[in-house]
C-alpha positions as CSV (number, residue, x, y, z in Angstrom):
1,X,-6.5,-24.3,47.5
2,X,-2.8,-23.4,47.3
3,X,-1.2,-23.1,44.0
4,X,1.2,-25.7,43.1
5,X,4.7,-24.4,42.4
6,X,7.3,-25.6,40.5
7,X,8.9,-26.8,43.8
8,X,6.1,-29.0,44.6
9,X,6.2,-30.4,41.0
10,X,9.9,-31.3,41.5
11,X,9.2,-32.9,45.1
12,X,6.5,-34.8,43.7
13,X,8.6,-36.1,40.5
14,X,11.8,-36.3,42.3
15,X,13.7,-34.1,40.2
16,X,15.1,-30.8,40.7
17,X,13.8,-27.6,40.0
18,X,16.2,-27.5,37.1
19,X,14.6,-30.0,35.7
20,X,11.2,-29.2,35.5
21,X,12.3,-25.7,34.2
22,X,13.7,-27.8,31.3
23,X,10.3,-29.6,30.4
24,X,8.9,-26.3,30.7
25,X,11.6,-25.1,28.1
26,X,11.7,-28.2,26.0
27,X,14.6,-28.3,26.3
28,X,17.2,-30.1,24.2
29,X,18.4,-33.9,25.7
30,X,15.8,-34.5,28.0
31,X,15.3,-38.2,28.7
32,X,11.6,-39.7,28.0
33,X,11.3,-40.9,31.9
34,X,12.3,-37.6,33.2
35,X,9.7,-35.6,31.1
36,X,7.0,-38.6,31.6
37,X,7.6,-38.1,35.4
38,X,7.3,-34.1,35.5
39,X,4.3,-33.9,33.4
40,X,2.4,-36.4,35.5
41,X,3.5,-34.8,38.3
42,X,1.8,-31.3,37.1
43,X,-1.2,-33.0,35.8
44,X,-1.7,-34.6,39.3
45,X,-1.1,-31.0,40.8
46,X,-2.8,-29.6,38.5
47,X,0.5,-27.1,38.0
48,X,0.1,-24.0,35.6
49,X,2.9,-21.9,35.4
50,X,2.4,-18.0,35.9
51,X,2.7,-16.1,33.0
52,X,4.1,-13.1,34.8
53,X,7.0,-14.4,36.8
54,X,7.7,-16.3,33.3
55,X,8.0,-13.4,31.7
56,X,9.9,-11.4,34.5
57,X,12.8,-14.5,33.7
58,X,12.8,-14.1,29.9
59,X,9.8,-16.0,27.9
60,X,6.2,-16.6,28.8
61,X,5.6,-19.0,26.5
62,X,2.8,-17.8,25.0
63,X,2.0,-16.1,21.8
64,X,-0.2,-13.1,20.6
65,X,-3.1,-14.2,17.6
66,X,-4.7,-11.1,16.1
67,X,-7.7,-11.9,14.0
68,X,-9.6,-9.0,12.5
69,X,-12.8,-10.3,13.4
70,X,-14.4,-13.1,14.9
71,X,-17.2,-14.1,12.2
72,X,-15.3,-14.8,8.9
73,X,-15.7,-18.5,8.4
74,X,-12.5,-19.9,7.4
75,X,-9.9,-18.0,10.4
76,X,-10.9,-21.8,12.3
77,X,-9.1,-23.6,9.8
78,X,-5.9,-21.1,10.4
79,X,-6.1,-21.5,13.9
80,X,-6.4,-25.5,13.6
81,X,-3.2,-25.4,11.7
82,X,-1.5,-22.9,14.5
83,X,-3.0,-25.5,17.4
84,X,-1.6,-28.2,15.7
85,X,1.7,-27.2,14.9
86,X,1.9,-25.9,19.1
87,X,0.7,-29.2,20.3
88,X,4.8,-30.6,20.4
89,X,6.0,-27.1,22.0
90,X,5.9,-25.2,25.4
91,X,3.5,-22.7,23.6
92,X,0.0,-21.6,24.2
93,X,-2.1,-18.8,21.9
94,X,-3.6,-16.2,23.6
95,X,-6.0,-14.9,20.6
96,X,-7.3,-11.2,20.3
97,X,-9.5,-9.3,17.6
98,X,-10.8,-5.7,16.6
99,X,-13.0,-4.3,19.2
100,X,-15.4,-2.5,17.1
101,X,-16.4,-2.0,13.2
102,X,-14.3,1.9,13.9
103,X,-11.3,0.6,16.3
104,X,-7.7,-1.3,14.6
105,X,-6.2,-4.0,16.0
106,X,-4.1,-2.0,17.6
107,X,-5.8,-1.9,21.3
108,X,-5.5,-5.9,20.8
109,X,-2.1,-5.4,19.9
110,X,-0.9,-3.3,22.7
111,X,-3.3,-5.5,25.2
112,X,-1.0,-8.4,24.6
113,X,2.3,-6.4,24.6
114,X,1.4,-5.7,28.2
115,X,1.6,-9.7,29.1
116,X,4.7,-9.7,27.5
117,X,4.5,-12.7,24.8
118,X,6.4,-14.2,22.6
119,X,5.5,-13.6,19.4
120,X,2.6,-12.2,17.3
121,X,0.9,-14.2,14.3
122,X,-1.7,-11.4,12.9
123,X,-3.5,-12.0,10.2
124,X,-4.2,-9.3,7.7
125,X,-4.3,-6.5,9.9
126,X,-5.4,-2.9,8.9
127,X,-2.2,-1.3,10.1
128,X,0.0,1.0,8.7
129,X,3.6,-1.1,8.0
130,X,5.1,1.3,9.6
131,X,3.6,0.4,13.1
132,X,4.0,-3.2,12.1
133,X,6.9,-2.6,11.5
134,X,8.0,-1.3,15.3
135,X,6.4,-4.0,16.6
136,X,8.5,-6.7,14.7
137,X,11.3,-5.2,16.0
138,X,10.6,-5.7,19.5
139,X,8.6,-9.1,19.2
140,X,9.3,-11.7,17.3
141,X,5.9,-11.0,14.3
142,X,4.4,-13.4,11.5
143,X,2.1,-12.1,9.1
144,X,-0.6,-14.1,7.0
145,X,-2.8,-12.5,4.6
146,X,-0.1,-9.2,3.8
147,X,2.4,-9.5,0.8
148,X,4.8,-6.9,2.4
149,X,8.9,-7.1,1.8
150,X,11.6,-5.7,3.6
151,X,9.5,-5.3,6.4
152,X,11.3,-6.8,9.8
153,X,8.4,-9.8,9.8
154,X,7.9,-12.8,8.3
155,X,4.8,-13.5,6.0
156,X,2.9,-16.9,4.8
157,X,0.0,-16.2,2.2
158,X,-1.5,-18.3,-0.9
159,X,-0.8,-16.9,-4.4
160,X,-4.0,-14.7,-4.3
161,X,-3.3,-13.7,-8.2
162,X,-2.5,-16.9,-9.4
163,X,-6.2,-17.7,-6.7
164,X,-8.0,-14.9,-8.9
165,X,-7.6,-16.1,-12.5
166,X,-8.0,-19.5,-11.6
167,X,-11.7,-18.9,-10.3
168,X,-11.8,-16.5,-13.5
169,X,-10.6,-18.8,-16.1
170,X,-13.0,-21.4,-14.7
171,X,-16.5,-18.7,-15.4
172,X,-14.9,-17.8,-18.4
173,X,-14.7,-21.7,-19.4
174,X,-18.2,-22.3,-18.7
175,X,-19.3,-19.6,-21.6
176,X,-19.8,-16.5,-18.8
177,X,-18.5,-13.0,-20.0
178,X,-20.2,-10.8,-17.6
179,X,-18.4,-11.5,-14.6
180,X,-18.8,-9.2,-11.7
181,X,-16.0,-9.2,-8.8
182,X,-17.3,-8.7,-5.1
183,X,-13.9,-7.5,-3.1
184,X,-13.1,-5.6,-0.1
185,X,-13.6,-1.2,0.4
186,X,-10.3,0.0,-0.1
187,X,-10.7,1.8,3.2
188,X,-11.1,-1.5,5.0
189,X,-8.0,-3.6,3.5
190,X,-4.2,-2.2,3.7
191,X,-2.0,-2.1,0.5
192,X,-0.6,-5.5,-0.8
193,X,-3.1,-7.5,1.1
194,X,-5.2,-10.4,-0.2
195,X,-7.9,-8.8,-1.8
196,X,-5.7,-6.3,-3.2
197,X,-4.3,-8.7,-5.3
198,X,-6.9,-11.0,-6.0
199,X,-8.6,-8.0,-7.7
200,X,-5.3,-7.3,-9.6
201,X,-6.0,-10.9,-10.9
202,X,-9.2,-11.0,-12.0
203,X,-8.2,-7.4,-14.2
204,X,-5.4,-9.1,-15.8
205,X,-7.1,-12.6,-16.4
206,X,-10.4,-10.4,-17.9
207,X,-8.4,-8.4,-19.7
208,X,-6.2,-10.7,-21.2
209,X,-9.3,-12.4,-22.2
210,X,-10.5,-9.5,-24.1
211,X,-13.2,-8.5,-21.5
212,X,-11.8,-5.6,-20.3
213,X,-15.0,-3.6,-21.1
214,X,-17.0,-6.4,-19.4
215,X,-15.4,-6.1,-15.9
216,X,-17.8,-4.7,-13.1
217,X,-15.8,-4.3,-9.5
218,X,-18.2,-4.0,-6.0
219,X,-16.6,-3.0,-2.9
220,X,-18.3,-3.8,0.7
221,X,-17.5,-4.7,4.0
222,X,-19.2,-5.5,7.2
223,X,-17.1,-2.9,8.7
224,X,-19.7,-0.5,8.0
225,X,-22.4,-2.4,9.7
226,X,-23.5,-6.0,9.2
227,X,-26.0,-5.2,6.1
228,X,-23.8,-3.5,4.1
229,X,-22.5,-6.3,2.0
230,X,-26.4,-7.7,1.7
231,X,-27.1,-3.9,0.8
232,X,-24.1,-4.7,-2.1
233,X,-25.5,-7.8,-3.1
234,X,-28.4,-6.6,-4.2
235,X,-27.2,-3.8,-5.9
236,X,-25.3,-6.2,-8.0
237,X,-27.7,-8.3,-8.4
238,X,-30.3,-5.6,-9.8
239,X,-27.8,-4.2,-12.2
240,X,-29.7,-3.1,-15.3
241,X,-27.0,-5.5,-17.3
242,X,-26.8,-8.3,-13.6
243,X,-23.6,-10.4,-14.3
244,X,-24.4,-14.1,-15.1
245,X,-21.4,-14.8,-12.5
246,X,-19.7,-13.1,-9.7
247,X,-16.4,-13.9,-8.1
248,X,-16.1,-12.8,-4.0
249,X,-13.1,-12.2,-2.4
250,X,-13.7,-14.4,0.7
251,X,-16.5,-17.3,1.4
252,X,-18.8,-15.6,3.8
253,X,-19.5,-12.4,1.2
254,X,-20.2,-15.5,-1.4
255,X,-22.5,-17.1,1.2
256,X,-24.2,-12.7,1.5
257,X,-24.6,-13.0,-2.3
258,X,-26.2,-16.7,-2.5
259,X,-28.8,-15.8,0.2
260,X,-29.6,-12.5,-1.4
261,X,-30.1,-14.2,-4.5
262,X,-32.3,-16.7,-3.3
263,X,-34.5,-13.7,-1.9
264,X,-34.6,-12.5,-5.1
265,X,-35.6,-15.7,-6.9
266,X,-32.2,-15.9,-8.6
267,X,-31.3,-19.5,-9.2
268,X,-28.1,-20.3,-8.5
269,X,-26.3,-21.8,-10.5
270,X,-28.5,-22.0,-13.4
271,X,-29.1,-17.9,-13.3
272,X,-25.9,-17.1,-11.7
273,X,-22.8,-18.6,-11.0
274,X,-20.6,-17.8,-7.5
275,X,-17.4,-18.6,-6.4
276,X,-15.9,-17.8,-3.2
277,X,-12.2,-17.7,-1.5
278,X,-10.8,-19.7,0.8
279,X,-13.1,-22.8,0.4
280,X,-13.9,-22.8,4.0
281,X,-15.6,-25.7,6.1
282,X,-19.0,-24.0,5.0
283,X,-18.9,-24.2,1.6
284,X,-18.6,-27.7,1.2
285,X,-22.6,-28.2,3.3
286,X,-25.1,-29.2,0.6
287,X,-26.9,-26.4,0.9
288,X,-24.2,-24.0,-0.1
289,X,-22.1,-26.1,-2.0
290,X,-20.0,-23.6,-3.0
291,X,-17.3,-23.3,-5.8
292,X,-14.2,-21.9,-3.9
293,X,-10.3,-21.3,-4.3
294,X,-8.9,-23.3,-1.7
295,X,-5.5,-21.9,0.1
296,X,-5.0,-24.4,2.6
297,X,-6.3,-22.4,5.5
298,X,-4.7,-25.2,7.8
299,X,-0.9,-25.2,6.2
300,X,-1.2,-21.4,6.2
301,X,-1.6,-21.6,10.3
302,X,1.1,-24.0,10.5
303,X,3.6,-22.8,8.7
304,X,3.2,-19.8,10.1
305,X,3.6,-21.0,13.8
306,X,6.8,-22.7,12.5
307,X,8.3,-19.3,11.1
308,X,7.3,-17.4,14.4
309,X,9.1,-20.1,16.6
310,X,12.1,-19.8,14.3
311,X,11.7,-16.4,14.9
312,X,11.8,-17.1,18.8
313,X,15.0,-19.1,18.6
314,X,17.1,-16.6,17.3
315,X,16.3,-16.0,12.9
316,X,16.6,-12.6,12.2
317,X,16.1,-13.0,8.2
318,X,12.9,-11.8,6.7
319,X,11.0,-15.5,5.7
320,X,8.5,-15.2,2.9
321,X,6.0,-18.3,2.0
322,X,4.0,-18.2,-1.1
323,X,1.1,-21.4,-1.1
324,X,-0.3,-22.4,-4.3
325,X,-4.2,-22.2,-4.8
326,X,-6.4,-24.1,-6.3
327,X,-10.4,-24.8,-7.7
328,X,-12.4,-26.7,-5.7
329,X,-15.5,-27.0,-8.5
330,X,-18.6,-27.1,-6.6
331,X,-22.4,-26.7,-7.1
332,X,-22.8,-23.0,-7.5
333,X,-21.0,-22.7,-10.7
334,X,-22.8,-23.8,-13.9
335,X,-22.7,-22.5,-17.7
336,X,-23.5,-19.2,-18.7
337,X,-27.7,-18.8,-19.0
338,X,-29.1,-17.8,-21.9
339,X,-30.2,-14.2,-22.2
340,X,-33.9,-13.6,-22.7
């Protein structure tokens, strides 16, 4: 079957070629008829534009997503927020990730340089700023889940500090002292991203609390292979002094620690107490039920879609958007047990 070109759309609406360049576009003044009769004439030919001519003419109207993995459980609530915020615009996502536990994001990076988008919405890549950097200044970038400054890109994150002691303050409410904190390998995170910081706030809050000599800090990630963080979990959990609570830098290592638990006869909460970060779709199942700090995965998608398109049209300004946090109190917290 022939492809439908933007010639036969224009035939078949009866406008001109201009004109269905400017739905394309949408573009500024365009009267409701016109767009209602170009947009059923390319759903009745089932017209796509190509990319590649697109991009040979100035935009292709389509934008680069770099996730650093596929499995973390709450990235679907950043790309709802990205879909919906694209649903009124010309723009489609064209989403890549790591290739393997030793590779960057890098090889995704350059993959969707080559199809020449728009923009790039990455979120908390293991790059040096200095590559990120170069990029931004070539393609319009947005960055979620990096605190950088000065940097040539834009950057929407939640208050990952202000995340930490809340989740803190909350254990420390319920009578726990021991509290252990499950974050990321320094070799798997780069500096001033979000588990950087949300470390830095569970020191401060411990500390200012007088349980500096109390604090325990566990490092994993899956990057090492998909049992390392169950291989962590245990290893916290069969601490000769095992913390009656333990805060995780992210949901999914909170859901690693809950099932390792439970294979260790731990009751949760009435042994331990866990609470997670980002209070992904997951944690609210009853089986998990899980005590999270919610940063509004959805808003954080969104308003980073709306910085990159500002980006598009023309801003040059470095935007940065700072979300606050806050407790959802679930089942997996409780008060502190009592010591035999």
């Amino acid at each position: 079957m022939k492809r439908a070109t933007i010639k036969d759309v224009a035939e078949a609406a009866g406008v001109s070629r201009a004109a269905v360049s400017k739905v394309l576009r949408n573009a500024y003044g365009l009267s409701d008829d016109m767009r209602t009769r170009v947009e059923a004439a390319m759903t009745a030919l089932n017209y796509r534009p190509q990319t590649a001519a697109r991009g040979l003419r100035g935009r292709t109207y389509t934008l680069g997503i770099v996730l650093p993995d596929m499995r973390n459980p709450f990235f679907p609530d950043i790309l709802d927020g990205v879909i919906s915020t694209l649903r009124s615009t010309s723009y489609g996502p064209l989403i890549g990730f790591r290739p393997t536990a030793e590779a960057t994001e890098k090889h995704a990076i350059d993959t969707m340089l080559d199809h020449k988008i728009d923009g790039f919405l990455m979120v908390a890549p293991r790059l040096e700023e200095a590559y990120l950097t170069t990029v931004a200044t070539s393609v319009p970038t947005v960055m979620i889940g990096r605190h950088d400054r000065d940097c040539g890109y834009d950057t929407v994150n939640n208050d990952d500090r202000t995340g930490a002691r809340l989740a803190v303050e909350y254990l420390i409410s319920l009578g726990h002292r021991d509290i252990a904190y499950f974050g990321l390998d320094p070799d798997s995170a780069a500096p001033n991203n979000s588990t950087t910081l949300r470390l830095v706030g569970y020191r401060d809050t411990m500390a200012a609390h007088g349980l500096s000599d109390r604090m325990a800090i566990f490092e994993g990630t899956h990057f090492r292979g998909e049992r390392y963080d169950e291989e962590v979990s245990r290893r916290i959990l069969q601490s000769a002094r095992r913390p009656t609570a333990v805060f995780c830098w992210t949901d999914s290592v909170a859901f690693t620690v809950m099932a390792e638990a439970a294979k260790l006869g731990i009751r949760v909460p009435e042994d331990l107490s866990v609470i997670g970060y980002d209070n992904s779709r997951l944690a609210a199942l009853p089986q998990l039920s899980l005590t999270s700090v919610d940063q509004s995965g959805h808003l954080l998608g969104s308003e980073a879609m709306k910085l990159l398109i500002e980006r598009i049209e023309g801003r040059h300004t470095d935007q940065h958007i700072i979300l606050p946090p806050h407790l959802d109190v679930k089942g997996s917290t409780g008060p502190v047990p009592a010591r035999s």
